[in-house]
C-alpha positions in Angstrom: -19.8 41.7 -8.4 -22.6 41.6 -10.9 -22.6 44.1 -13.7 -26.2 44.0 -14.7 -28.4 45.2 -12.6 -32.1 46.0 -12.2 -32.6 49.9 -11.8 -35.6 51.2 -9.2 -38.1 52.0 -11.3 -38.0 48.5 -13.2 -38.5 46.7 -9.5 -41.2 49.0 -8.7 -43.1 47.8 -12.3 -42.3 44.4 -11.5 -42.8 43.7 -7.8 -46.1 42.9 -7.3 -46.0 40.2 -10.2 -46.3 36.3 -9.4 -43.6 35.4 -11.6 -45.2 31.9 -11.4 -48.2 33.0 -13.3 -47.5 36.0 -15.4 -50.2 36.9 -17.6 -49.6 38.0 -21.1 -49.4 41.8 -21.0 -46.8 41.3 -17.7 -44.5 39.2 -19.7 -44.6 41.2 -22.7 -43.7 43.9 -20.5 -40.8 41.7 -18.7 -39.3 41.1 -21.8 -39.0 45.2 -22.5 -37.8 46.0 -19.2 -35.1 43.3 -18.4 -32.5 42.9 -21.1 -30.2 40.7 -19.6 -31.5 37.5 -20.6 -29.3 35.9 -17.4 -31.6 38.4 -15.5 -34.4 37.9 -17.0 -34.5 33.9 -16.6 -33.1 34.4 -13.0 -36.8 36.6 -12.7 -39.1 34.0 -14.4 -37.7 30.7 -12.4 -37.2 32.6 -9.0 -38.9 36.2 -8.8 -36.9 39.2 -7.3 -35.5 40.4 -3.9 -37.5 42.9 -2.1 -34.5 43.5 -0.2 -31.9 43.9 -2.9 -34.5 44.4 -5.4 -32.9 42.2 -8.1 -34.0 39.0 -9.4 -33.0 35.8 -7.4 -30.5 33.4 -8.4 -32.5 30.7 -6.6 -35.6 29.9 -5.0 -34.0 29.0 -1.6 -32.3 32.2 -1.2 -31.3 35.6 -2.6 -27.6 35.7 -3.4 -27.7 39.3 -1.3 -27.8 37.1 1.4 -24.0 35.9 0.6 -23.5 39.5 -0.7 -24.3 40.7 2.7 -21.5 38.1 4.5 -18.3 39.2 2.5 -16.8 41.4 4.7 -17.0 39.3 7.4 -14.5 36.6 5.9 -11.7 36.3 4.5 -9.2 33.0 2.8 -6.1 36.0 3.3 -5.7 35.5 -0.7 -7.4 37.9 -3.2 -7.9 35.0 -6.2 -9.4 32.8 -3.4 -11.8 35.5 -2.0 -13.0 35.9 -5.7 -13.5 32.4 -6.5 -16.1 31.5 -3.6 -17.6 34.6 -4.2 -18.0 34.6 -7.8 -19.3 31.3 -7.1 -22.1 32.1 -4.4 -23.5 34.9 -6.5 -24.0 32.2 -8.9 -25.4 29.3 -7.1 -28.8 27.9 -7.7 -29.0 25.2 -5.6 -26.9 23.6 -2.1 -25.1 21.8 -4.4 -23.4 24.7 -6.3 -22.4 26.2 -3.2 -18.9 26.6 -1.8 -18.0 28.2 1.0 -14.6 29.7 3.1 -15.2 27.5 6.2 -12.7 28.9 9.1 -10.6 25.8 10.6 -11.9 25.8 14.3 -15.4 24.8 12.4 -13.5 21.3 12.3 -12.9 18.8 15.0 -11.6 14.9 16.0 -9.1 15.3 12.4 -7.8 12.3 12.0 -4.9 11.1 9.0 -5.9 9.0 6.8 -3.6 8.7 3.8 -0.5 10.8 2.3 -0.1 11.2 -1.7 2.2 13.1 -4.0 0.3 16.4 -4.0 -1.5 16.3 -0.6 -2.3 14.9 2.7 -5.8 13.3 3.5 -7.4 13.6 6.7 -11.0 13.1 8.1 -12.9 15.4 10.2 -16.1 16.5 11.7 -17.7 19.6 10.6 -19.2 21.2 13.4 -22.1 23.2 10.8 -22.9 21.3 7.9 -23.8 22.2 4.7 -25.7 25.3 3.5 -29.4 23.9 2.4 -31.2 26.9 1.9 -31.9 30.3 3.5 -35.1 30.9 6.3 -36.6 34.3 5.2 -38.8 34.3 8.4 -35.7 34.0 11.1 -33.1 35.7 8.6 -30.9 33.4 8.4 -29.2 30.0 6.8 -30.9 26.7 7.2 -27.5 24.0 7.5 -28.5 20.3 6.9 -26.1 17.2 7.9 -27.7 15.2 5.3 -25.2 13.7 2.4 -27.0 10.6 1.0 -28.0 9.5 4.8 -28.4 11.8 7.7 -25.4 12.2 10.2 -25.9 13.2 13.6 -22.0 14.2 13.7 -21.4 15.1 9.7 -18.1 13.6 8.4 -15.8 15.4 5.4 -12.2 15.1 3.8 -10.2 17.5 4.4 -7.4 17.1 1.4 -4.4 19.7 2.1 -2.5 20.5 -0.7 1.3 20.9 0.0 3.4 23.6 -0.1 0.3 26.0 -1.2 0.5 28.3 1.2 1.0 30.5 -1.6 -1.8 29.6 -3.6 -1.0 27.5 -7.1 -2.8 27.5 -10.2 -3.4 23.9 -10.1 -5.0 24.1 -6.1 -7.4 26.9 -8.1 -8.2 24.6 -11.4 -9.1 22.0 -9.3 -11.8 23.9 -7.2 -12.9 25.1 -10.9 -13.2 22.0 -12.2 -15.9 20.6 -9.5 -17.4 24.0 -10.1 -17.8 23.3 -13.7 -19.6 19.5 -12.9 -21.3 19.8 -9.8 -23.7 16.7 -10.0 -23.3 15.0 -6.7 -23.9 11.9 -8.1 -21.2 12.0 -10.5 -18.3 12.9 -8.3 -16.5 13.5 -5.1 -18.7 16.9 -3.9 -16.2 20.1 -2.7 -18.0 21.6 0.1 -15.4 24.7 0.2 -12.2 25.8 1.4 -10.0 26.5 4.5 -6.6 26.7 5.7 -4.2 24.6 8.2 -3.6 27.4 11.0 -0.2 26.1 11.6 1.7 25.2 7.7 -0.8 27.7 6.6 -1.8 25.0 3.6 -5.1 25.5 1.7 -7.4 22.8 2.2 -9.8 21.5 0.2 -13.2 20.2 1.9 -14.5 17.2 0.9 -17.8 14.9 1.3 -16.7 11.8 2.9 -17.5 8.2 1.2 -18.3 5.5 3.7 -17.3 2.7 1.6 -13.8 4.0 0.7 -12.0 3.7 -2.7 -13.4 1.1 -5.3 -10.0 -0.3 -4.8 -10.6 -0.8 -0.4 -14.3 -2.7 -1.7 -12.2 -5.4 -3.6 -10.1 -6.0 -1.2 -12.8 -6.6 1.6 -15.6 -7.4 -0.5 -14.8 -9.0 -3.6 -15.6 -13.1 -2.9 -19.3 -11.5 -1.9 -19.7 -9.0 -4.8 -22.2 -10.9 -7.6 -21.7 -10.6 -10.9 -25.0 -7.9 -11.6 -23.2 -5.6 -8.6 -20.5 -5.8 -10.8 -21.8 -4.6 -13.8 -23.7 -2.0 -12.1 -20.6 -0.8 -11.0 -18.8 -0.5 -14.1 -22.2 1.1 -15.3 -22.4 3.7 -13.0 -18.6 4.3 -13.2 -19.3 4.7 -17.0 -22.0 7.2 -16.7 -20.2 9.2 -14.0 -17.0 9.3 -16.5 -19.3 10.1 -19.8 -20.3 13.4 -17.8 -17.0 14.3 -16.8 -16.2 14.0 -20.7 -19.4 15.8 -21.8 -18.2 18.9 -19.8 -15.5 18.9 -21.9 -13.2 17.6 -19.4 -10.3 14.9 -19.5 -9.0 13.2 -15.9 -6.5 12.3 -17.0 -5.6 10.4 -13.9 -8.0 7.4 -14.0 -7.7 4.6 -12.1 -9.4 2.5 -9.2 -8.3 4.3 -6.2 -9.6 7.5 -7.5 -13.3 5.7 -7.9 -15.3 6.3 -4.7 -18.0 3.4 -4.0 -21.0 5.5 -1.9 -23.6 2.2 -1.2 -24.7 1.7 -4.6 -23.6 5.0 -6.3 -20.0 5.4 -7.7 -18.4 8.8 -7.7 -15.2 10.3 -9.6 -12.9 11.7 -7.3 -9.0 13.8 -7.5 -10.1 16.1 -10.7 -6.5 17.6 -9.6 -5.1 16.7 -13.1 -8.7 17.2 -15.0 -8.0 19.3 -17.7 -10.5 21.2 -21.0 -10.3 18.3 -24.0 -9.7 21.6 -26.6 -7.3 23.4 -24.6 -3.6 22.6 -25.6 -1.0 21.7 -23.2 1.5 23.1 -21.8 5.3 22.5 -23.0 5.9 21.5 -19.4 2.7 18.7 -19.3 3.5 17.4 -22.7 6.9 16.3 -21.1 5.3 15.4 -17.6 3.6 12.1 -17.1 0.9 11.7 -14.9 -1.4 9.2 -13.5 -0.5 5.6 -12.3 1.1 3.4 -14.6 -1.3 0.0 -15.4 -4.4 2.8 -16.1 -1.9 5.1 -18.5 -3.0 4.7 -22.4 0.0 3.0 -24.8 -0.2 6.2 -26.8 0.3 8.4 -23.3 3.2 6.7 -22.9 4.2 7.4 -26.2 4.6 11.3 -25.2 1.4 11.9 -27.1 -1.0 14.0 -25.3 -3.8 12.5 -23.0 -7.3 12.4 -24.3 -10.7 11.5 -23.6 -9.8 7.9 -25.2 -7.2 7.8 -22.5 -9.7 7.9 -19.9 -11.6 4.7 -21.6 -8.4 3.0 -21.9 -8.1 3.1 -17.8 -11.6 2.9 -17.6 -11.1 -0.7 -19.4 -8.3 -1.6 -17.1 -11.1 -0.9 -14.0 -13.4 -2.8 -15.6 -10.3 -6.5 -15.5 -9.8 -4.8 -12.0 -13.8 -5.1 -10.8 -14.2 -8.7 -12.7 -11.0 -10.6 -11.5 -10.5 -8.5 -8.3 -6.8 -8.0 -8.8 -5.3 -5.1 -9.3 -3.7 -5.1 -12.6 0.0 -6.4 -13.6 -0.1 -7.5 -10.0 2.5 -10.1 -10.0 5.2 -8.1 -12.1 7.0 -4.6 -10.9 6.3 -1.9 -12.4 8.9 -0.3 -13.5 10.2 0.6 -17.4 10.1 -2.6 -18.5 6.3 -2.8 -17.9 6.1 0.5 -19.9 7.9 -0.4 -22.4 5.4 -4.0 -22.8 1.9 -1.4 -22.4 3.4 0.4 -25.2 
């Protein structure tokens, strides 16, 4: 899948270099013969392949080593297949991996919650997570570590309805955690599979131990002091500022979408993220999304949702975290509500 790439005689100049510690003459000479700067970075952080004989895309593994494991799997949908593997080629590090995980990987699935796109459910995933790759043994190293070690390794497995057919929206939304990988910033996407039986794509998911921001109030807010509280909406804050500095809006904001993992908060359902420069569609401009308290006057309006629309529900988090009610609790909301935000 990559276009660029390294010709015999190039490798056979190059191999015996420790591309920690070129000398002068060797990087002069690395600059000639690699053009591709991609390539030619790739070279200098991680040194080449003596198997595939191109430069690596990280220092815990070669991506021939996904390469080599296409034809083994399949999702059963072309765009799918792409994705991942577009993706592997790519990754520099376990957290900028995402893999096709085959459903019998899974056991003890249990429901947990039903919304209007998908279905939620938590499960065991019999592997773990890809970590790095053993050159000596020739083969992947999985780990079952996700902020604390697991001896049984939880994940969310969020099936998206009625995508048997695969959507547009099921594929932006695997984009989107593609484009903001930072596990400390959001809910992580460990890869994809499929329900054998409604044949539904799944998303897989890191699992949160503490629940929604929204579950800690409820059990925990008469305990919560005042400097948790801030460092809440702190952390909330940063992990919003570098969902907007990847030039993304959520557009669907609000408490039970904000993941509380011990003390780190993490952004979750990017389902509705969107590019702040790209235009909407005739169909979202009429559409209204999100839940209604968290939902910006001007949204409400019919104008279109921006960053500034995100801090609006990020201020009605911030009434929800220091009274621990959710808000316009005591009133219905319905059109008459609406009609009072705007």
């Amino acid at each position: 899948m990559e276009k660029f790439m390294l010709n015999d005689d190039v490798f056979e100049q190059i191999k015996d270099f420790n591309h920690w510690n070129l000398t002068e003459e060797q990087s002069l000479l690395i600059d000639k013969l690699i053009l591709n700067e991609e390539f030619k970075k790739r070279y200098k952080e991680n040194g080449s392949c003596k198997e595939c004989k191109q430069p690596r895309a990280s220092r815990d593994w070669c991506q021939c080593k996904f390469q080599q494991n296409f034809k083994n799997w399949t999702s059963g949908n072309h765009e799918v297949d792409n994705l991942i593997q577009k993706v592997q080629l790519k990754a520099k590090d376990y957290q900028e991996v995402l893999e096709w995980i085959e459903y019998d990987r899974f056991e003890n699935v249990e429901y947990l919650a039903k919304g209007g796109f998908g279905t939620i459910y938590k499960a065991i995933w019999k592997d773990g997570l890809i970590d790095k790759w053993d050159f000596e043994n020739n083969k992947w190293i999985r780990s079952k570590f996700w902020f604390r070690e697991y001896e049984n390794f939880p994940v969310v497995l969020k099936c998206l309805h009625n995508s048997q057919d695969i959507t547009s929206d099921f594929l932006r939304e695997i984009e989107t955690h593609i484009m903001i990988p930072y596990t400390g910033c959001i809910a992580h996407c460990f890869g994809i599979t499929k329900d054998p039986e409604s044949r539904n794509f799944i998303i897989v998911m890191a699992y949160v131990i503490n629940g929604s921001l929204r579950q800690h109030l409820n059990n925990s807010f008469n305990s919560t002091k005042w400097d948790e509280k801030l460092n809440i909406l702190k952390e909330l804050l940063f992990s919003l500022k570098y969902i907007h500095l990847n030039g993304l809006i959520h557009r669907d904001f609000h408490c039970g979408n904000i993941l509380k993992e011990s003390e780190i908060i993490l952004i979750a359902d990017l389902g509705l993220c969107r590019p702040a420069n790209v235009k909407p569609s005739q169909n979202e401009c009429k559409e209204l999304y999100g839940v209604l308290p968290y939902v910006a006057p001007e949204v409400l309006r019919g104008k279109e949702y921006t960053q500034e629309s995100d801090i609006y529900g990020f201020g009605i988090i911030a009434y929800e975290v220091c009274t621990g009610l959710p808000p316009y609790h005591d009133i219905a909301h319905d059109k008459f509500l609406t009609i009072s935000i705007c």
